[in-house]
Predicted model as a PDB file, atoms N, CA, C, CB and O in Angstrom, pLDDT in the B-factor column:
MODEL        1                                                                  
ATOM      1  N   UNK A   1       0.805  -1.204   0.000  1.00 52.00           N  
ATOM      2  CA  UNK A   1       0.000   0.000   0.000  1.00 52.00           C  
ATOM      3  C   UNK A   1       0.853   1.275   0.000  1.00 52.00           C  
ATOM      4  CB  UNK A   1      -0.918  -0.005   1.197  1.00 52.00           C  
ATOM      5  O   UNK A   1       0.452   2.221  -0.679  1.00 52.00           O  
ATOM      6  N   UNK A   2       2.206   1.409   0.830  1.00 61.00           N  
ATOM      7  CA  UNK A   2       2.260   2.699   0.637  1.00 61.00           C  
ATOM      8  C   UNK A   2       3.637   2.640  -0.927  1.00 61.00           C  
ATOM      9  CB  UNK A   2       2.728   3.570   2.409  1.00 61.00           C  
ATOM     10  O   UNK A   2       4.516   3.470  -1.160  1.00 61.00           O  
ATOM     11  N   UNK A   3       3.439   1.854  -1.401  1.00 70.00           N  
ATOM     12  CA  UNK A   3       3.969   2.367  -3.079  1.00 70.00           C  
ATOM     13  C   UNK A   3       3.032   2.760  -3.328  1.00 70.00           C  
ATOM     14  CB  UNK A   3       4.466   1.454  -4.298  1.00 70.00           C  
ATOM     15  O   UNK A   3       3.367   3.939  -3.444  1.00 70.00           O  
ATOM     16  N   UNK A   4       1.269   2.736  -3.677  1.00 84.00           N  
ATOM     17  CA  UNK A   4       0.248   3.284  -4.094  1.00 84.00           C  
ATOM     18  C   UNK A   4       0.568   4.664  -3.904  1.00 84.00           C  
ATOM     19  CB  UNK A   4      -0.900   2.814  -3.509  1.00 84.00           C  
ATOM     20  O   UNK A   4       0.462   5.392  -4.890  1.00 84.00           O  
ATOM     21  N   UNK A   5       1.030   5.277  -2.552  1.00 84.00           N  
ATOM     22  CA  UNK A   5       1.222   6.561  -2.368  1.00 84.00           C  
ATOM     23  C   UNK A   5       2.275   7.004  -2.552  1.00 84.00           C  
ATOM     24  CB  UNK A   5       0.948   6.918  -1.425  1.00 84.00           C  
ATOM     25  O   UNK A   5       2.455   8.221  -2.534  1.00 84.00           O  
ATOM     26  N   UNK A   6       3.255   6.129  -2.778  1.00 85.00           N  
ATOM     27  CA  UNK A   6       4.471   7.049  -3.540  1.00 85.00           C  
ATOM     28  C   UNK A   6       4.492   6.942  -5.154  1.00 85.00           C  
ATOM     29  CB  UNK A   6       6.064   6.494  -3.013  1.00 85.00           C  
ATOM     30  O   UNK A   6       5.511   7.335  -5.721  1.00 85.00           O  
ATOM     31  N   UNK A   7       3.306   6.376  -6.005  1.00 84.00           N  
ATOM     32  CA  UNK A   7       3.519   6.721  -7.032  1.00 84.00           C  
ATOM     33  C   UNK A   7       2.343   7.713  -6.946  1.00 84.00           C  
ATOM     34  CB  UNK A   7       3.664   5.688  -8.022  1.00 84.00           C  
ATOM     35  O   UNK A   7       2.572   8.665  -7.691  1.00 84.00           O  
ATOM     36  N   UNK A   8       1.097   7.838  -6.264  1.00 84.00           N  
ATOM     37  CA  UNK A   8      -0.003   8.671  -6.974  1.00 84.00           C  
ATOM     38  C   UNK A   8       1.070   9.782  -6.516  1.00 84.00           C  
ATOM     39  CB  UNK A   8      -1.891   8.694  -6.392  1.00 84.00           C  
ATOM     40  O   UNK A   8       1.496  10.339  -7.528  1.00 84.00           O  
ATOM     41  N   UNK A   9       1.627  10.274  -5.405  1.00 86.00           N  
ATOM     42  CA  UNK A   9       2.546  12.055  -4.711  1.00 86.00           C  
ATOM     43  C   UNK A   9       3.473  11.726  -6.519  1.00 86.00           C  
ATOM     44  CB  UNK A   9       4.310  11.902  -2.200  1.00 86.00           C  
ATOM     45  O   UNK A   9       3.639  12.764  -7.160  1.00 86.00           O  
ATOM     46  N   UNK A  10       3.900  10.646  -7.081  1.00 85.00           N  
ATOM     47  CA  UNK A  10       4.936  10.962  -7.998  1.00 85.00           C  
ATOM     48  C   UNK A  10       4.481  11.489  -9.338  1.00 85.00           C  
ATOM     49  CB  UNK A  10       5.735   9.806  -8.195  1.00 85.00           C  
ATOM     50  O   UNK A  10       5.078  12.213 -10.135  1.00 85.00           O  
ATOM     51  N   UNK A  11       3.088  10.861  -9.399  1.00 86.00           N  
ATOM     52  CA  UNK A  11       2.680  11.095 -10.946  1.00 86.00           C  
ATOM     53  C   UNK A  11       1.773  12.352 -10.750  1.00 86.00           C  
ATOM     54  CB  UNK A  11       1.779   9.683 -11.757  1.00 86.00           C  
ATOM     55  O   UNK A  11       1.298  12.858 -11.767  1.00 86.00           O  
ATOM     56  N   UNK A  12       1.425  13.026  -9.249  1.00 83.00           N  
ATOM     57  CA  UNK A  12       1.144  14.479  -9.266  1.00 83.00           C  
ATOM     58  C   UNK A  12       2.172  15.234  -9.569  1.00 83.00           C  
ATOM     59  CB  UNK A  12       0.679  14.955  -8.117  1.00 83.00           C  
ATOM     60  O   UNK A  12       2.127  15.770 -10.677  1.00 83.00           O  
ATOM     61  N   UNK A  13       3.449  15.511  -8.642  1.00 80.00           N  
ATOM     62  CA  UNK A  13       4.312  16.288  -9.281  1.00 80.00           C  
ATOM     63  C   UNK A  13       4.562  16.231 -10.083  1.00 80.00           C  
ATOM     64  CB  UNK A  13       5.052  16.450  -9.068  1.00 80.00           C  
ATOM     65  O   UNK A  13       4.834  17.330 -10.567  1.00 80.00           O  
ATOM     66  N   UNK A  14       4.720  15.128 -10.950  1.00 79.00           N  
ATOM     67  CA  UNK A  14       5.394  14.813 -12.459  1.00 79.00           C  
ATOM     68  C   UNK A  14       3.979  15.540 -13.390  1.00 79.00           C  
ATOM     69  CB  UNK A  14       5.732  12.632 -12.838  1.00 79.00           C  
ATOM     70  O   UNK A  14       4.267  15.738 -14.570  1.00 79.00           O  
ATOM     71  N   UNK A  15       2.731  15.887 -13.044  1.00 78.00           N  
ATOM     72  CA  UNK A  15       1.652  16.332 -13.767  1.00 78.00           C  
ATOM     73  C   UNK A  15       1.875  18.189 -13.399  1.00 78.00           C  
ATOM     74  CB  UNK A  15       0.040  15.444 -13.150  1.00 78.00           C  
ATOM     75  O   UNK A  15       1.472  19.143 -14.065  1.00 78.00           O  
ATOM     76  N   UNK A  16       2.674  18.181 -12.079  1.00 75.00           N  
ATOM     77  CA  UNK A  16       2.329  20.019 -12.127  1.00 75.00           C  
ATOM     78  C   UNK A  16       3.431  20.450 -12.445  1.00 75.00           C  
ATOM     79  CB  UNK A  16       1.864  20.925 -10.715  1.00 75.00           C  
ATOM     80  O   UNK A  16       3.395  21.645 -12.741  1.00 75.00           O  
ATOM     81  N   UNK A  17       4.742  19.822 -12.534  1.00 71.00           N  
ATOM     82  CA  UNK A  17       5.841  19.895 -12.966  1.00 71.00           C  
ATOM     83  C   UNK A  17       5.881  20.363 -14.753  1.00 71.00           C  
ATOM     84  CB  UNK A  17       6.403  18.549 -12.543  1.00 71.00           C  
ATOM     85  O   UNK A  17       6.417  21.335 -15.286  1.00 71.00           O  
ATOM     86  N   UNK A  18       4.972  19.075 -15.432  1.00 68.00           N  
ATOM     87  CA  UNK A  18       4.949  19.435 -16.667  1.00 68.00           C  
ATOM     88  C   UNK A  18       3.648  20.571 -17.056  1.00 68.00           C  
ATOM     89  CB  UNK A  18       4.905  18.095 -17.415  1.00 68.00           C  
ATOM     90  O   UNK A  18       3.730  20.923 -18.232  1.00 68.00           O  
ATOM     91  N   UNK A  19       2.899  20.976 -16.575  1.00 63.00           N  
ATOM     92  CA  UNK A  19       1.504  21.622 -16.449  1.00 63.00           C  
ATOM     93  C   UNK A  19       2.296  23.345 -15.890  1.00 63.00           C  
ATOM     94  CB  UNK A  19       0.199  20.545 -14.981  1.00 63.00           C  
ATOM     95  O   UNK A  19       1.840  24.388 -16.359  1.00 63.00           O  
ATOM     96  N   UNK A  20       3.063  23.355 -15.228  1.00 60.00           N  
ATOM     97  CA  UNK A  20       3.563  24.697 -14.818  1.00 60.00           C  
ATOM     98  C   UNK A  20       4.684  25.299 -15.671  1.00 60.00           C  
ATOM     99  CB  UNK A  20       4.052  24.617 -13.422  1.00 60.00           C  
ATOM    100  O   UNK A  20       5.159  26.400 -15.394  1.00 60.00           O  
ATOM    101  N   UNK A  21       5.195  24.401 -16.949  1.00 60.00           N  
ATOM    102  CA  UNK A  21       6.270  24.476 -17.896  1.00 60.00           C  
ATOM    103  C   UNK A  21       5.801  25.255 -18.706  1.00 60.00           C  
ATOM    104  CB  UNK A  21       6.739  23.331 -18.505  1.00 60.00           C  
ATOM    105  O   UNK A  21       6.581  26.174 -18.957  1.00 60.00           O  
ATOM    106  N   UNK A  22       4.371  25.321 -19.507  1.00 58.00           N  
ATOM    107  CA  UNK A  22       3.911  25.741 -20.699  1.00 58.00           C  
ATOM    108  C   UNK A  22       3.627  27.012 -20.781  1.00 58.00           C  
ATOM    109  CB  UNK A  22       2.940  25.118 -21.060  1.00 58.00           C  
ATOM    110  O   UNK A  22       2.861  27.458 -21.636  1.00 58.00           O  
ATOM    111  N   UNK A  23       4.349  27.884 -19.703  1.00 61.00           N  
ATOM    112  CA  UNK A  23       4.085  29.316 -20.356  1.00 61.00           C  
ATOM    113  C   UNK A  23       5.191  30.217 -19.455  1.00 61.00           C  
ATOM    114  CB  UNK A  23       2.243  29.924 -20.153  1.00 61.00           C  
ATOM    115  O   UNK A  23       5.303  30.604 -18.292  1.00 61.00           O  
ATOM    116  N   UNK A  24       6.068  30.322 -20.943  1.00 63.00           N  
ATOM    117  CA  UNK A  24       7.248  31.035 -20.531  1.00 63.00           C  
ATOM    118  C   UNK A  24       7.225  32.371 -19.930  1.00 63.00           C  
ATOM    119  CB  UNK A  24       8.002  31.136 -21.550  1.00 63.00           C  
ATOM    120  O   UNK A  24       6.320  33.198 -20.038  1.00 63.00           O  
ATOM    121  N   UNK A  25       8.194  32.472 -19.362  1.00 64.00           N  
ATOM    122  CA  UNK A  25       8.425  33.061 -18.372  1.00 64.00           C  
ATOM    123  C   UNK A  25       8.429  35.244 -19.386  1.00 64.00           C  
ATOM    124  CB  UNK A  25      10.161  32.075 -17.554  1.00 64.00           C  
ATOM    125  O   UNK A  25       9.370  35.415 -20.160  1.00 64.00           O  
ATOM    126  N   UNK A  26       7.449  36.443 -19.217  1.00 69.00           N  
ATOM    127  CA  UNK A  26       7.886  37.392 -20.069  1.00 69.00           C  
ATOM    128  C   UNK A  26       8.305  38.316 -19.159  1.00 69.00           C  
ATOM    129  CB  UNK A  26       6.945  37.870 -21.048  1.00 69.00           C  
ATOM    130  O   UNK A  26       7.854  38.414 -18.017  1.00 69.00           O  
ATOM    131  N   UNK A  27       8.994  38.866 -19.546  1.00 73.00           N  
ATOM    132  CA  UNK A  27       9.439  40.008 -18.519  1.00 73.00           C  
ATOM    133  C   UNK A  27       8.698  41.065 -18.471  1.00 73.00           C  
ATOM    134  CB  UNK A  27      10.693  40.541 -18.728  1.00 73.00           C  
ATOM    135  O   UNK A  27       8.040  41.265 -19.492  1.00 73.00           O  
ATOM    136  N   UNK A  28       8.518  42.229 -17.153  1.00 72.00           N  
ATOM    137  CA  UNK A  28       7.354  43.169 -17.136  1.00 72.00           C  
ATOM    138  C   UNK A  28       7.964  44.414 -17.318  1.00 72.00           C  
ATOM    139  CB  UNK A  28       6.475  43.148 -15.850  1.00 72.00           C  
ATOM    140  O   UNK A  28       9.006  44.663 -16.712  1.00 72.00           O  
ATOM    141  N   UNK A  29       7.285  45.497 -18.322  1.00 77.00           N  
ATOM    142  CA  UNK A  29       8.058  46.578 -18.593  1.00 77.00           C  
ATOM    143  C   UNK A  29       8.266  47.550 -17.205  1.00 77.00           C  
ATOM    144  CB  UNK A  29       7.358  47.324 -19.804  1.00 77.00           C  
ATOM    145  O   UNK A  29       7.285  47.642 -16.468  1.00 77.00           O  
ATOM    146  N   UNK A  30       9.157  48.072 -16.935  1.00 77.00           N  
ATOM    147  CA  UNK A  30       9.079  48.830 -15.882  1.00 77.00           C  
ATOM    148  C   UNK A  30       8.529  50.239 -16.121  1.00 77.00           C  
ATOM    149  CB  UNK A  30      10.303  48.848 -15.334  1.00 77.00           C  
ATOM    150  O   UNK A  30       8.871  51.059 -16.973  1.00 77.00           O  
ATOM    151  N   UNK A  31       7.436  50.340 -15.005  1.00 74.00           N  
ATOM    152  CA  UNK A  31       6.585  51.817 -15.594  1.00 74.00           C  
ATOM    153  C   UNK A  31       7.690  52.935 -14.787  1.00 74.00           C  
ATOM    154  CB  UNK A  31       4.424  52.032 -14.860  1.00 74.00           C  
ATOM    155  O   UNK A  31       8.443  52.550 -13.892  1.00 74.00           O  
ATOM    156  N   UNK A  32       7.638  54.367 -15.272  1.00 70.00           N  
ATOM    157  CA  UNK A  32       7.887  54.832 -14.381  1.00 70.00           C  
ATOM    158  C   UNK A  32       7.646  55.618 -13.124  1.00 70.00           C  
ATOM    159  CB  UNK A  32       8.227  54.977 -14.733  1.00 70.00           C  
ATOM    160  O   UNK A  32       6.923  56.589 -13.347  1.00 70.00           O  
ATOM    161  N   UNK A  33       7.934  55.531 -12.178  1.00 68.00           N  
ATOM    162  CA  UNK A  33       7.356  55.928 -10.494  1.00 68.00           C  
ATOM    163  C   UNK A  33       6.946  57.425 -10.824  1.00 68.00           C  
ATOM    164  CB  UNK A  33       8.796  55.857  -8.950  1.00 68.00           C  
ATOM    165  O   UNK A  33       7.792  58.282 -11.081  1.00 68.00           O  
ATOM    166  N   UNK A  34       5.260  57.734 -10.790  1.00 70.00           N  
ATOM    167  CA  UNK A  34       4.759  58.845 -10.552  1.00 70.00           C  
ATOM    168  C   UNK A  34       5.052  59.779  -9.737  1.00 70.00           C  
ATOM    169  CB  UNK A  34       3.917  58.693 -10.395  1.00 70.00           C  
ATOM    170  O   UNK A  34       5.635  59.248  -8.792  1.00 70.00           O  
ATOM    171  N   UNK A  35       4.978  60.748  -9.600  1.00 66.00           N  
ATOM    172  CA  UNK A  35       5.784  62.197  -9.027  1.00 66.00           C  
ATOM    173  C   UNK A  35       5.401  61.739  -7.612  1.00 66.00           C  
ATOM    174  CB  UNK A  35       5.100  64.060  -9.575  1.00 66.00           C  
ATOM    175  O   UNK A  35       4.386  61.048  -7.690  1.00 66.00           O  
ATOM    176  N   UNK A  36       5.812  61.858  -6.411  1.00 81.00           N  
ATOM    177  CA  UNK A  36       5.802  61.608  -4.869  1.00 81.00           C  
ATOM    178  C   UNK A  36       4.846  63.169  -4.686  1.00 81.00           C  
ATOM    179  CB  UNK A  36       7.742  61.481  -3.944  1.00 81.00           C  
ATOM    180  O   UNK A  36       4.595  64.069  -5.487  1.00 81.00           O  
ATOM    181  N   UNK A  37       4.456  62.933  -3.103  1.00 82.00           N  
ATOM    182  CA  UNK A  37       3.488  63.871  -3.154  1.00 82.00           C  
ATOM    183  C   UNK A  37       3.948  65.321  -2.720  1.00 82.00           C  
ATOM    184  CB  UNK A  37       2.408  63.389  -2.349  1.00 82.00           C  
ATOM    185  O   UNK A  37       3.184  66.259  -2.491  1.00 82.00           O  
ATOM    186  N   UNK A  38       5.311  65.341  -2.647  1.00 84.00           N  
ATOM    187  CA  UNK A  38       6.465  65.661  -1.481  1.00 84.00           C  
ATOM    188  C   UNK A  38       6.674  66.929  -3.138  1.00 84.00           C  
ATOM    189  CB  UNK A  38       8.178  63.902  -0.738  1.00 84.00           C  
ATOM    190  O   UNK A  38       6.565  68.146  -2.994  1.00 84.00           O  
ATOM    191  N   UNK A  39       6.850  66.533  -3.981  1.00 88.00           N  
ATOM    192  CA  UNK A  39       7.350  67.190  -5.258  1.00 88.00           C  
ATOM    193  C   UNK A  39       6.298  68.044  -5.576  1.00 88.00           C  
ATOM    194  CB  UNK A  39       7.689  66.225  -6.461  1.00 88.00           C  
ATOM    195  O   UNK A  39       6.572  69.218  -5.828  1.00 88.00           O  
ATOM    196  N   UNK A  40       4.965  67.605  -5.616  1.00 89.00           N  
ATOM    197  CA  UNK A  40       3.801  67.976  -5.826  1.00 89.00           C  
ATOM    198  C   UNK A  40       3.485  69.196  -5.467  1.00 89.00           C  
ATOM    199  CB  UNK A  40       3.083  67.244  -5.380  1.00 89.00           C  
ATOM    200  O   UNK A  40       3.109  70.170  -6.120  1.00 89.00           O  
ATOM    201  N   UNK A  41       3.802  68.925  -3.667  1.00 91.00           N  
ATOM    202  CA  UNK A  41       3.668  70.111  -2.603  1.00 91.00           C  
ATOM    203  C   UNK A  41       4.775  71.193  -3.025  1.00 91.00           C  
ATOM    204  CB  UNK A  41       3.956  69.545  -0.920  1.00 91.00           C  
ATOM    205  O   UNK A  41       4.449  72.376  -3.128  1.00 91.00           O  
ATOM    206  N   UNK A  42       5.863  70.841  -3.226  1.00 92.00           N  
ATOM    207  CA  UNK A  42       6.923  71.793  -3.577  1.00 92.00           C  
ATOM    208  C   UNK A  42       6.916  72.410  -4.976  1.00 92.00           C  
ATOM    209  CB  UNK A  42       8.179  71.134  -3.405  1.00 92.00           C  
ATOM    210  O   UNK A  42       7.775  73.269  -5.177  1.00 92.00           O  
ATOM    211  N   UNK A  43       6.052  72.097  -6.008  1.00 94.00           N  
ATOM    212  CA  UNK A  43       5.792  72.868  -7.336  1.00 94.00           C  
ATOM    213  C   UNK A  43       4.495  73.701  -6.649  1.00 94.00           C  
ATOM    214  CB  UNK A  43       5.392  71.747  -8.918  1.00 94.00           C  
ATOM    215  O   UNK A  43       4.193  74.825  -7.050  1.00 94.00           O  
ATOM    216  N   UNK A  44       3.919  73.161  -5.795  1.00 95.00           N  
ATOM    217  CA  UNK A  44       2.230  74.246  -5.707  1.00 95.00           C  
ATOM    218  C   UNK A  44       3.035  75.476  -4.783  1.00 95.00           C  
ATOM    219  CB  UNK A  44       0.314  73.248  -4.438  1.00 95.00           C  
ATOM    220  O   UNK A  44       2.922  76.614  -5.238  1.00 95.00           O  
ATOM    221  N   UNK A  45       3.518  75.375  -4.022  1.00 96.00           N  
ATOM    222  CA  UNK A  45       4.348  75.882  -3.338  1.00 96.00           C  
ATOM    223  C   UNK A  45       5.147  77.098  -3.937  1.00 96.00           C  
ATOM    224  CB  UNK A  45       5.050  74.904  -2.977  1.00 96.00           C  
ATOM    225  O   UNK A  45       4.993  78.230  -3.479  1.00 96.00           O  
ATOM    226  N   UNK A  46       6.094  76.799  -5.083  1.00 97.00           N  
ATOM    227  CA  UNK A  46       6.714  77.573  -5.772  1.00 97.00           C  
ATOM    228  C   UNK A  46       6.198  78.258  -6.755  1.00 97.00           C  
ATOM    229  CB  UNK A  46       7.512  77.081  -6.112  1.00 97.00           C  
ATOM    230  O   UNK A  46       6.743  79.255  -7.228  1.00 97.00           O  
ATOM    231  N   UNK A  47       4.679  77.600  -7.302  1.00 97.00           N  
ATOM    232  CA  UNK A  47       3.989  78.544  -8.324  1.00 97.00           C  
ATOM    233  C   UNK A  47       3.366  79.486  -7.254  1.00 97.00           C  
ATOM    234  CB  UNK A  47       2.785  77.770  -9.447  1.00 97.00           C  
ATOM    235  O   UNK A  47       3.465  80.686  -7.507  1.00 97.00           O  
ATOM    236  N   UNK A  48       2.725  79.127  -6.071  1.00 96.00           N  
ATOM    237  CA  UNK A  48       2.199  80.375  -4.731  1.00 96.00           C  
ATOM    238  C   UNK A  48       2.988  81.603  -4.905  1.00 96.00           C  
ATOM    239  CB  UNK A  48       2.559  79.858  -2.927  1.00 96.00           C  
ATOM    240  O   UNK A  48       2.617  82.697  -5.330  1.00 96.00           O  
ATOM    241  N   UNK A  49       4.158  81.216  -4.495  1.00 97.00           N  
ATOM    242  CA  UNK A  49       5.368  82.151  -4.374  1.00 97.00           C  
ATOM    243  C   UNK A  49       5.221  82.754  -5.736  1.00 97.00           C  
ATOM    244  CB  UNK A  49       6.919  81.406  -4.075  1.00 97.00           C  
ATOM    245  O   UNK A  49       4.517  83.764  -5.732  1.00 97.00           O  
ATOM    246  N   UNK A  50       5.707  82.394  -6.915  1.00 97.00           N  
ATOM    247  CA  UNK A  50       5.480  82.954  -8.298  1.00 97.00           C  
ATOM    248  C   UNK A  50       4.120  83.918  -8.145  1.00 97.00           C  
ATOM    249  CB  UNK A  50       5.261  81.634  -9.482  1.00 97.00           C  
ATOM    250  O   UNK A  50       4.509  85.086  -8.155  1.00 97.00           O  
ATOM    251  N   UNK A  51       3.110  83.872  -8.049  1.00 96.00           N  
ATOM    252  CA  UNK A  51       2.147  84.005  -8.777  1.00 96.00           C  
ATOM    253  C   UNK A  51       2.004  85.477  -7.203  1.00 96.00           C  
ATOM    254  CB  UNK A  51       0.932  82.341  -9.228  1.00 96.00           C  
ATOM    255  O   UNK A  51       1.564  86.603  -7.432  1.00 96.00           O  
ATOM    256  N   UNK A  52       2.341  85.158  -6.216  1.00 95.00           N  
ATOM    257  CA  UNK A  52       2.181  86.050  -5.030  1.00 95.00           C  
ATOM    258  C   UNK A  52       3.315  86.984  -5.350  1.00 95.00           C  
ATOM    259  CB  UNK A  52       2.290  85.299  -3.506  1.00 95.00           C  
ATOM    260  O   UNK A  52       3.001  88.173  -5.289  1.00 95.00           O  
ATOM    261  N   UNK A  53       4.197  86.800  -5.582  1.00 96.00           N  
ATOM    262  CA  UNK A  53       5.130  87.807  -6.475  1.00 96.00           C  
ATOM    263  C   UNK A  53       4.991  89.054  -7.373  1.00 96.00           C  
ATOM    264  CB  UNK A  53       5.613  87.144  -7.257  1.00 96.00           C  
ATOM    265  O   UNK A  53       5.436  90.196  -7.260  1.00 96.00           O  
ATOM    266  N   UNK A  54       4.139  88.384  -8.403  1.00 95.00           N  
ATOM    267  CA  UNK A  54       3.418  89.131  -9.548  1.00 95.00           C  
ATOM    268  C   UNK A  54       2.313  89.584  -9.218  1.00 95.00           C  
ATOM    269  CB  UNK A  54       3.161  88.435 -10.668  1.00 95.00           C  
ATOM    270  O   UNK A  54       1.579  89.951 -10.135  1.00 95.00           O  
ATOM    271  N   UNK A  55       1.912  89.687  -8.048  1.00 94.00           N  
ATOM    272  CA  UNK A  55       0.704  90.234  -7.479  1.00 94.00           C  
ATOM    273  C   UNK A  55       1.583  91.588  -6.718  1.00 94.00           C  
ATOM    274  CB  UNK A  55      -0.252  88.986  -6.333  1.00 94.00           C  
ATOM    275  O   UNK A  55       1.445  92.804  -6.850  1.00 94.00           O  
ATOM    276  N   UNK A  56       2.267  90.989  -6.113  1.00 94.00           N  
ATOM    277  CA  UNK A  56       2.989  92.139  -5.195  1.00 94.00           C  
ATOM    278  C   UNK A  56       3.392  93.470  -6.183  1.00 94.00           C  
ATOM    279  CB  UNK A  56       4.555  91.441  -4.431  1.00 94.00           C  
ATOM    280  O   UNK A  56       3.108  94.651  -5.978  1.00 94.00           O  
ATOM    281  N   UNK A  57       4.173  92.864  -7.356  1.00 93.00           N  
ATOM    282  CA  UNK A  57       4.761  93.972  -8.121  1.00 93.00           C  
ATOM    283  C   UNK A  57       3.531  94.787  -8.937  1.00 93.00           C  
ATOM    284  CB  UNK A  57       5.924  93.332  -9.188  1.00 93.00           C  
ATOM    285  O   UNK A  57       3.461  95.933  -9.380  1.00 93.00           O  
ATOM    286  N   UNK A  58       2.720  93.803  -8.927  1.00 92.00           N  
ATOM    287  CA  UNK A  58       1.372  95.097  -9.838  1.00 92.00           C  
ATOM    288  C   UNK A  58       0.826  95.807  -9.111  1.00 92.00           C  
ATOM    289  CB  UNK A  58      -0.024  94.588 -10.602  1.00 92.00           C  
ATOM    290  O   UNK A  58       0.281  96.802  -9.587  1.00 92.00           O  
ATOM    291  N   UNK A  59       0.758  95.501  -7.382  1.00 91.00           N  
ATOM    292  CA  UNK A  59       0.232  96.152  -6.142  1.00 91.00           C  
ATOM    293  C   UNK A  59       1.032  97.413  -6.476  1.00 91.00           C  
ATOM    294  CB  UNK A  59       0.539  95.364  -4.568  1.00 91.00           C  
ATOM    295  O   UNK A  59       0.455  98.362  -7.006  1.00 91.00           O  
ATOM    296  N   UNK A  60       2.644  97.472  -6.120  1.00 88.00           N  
ATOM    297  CA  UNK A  60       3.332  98.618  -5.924  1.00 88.00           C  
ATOM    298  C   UNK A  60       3.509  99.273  -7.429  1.00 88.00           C  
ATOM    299  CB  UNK A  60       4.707  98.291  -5.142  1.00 88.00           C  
ATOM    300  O   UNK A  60       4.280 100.230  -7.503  1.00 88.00           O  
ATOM    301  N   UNK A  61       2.935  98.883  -8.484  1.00 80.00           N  
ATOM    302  CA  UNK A  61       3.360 100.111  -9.164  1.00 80.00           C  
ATOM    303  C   UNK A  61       2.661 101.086  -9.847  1.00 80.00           C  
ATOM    304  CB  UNK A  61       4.082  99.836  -9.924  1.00 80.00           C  
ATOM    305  O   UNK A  61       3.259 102.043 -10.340  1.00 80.00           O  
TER     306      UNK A  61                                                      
ENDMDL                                                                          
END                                                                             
């Protein structure tokens, strides 16, 4: 009896062994990493400044 169970454990692996072969392996394109939120804050930031700037100078003249 227990050859019964060492061939059915043999002729499973030998079935997922050949069953997990048939689809090669593709490689995944690498996307690239969207702007952090850190960058985000620091462009809204610097257009503020910009844009509070050009407010100031049309104030004084």
């Amino acid at each position: 009896m227990p050859e019964d169970h060492e061939k059915l454990v043999a002729d499973a692996l030998r079935a997922q062994a050949t069953s997990t072969g048939a689809h090669p392996h593709v490689p995944l394109r690498r996307t690239r990493p969207s702007l952090g939120a850190g960058w985000v804050l620091l462009l809204a930031v610097l257009l503020g400044l910009a844009a509070g700037t050009v407010v100031a100078v049309m104030t004084l003249r």
